[in-house]
Structure formats: C-alpha cells, structure tokens
N, C-alpha and C positions, 0 to 999 in steps of 0.2 A: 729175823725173817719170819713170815707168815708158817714155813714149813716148823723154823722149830717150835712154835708155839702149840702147832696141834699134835706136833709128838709130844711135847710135854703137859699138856690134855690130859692125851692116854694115858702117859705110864704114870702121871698123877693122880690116874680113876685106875690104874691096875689093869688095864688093856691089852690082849695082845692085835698084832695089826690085826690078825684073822677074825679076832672077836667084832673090832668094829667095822672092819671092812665087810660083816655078814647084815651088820645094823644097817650100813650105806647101801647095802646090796650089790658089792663091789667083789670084783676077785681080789685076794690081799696083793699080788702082783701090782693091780692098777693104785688101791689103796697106796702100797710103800713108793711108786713113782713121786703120787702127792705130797706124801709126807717126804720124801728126801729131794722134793724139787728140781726132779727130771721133766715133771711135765706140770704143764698149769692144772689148776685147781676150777672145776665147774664151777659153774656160782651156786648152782644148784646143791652142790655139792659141798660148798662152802657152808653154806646155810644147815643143812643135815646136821654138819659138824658143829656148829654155834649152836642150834638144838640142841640135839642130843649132851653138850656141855653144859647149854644152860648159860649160854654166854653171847656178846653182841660179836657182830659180824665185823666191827668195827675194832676190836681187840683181838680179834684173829689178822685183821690187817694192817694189825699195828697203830691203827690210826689214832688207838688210845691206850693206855694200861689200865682202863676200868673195866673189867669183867663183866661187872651187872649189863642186864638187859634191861633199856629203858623201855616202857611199857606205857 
C-alpha cells in the first residue's frame, strides 16, 4: 500500500514523523493519519513526499517499483 511505502521513505532517510511532517508543514497528528492510512493523502501532498524523496509519484502509488524520477 501506498501508506507503507512512505513510512519506509522515512525510516529509510532516518525520519522521525515530526521531522518531515515540519518539511510538509503538517502537524505530525495529520502527518501519521497519512502515513497509517486513516485518511487519504492530498495530492499535493503526495507530491511534497515524492520531492522531498527524490522519487516519482507513480512508486509512491505503487503504480511501479521504479523509484527514479523520469525527467
């Protein structure tokens, strides 16, 4: 699922939710809904995360397991 991809993200760059939910501009509250797929994910917000990763939006949504961003 899309949730666990972007926890394992984080705790793969050494994260805590507080840290990136400060980069998102998120309270960690809203942040850990995300990530534990209580609530949907902004697109907007989706996108941040593929940013800040370094990764396509399209491997956050499972759509593929290629990390690279094609450019």
């Amino acid at each position: 699922m899309i949730y666990r991809r972007i926890r394992d993200l984080r705790e793969d760059a050494d994260l805590t939710q507080t840290e990136l939910s400060r980069y998102l501009n998120l309270t960690k509250r809203s942040y850990s809904h995300y990530e534990n797929g209580t609530r949907n994910l902004p697109v907007d917000i989706l996108i941040s995360i593929a940013d800040f990763h370094n990764v396509s939006t399209d491997y956050l949504l499972e759509r593929t397991n290629n990390k690279k961003v094609n450019k």
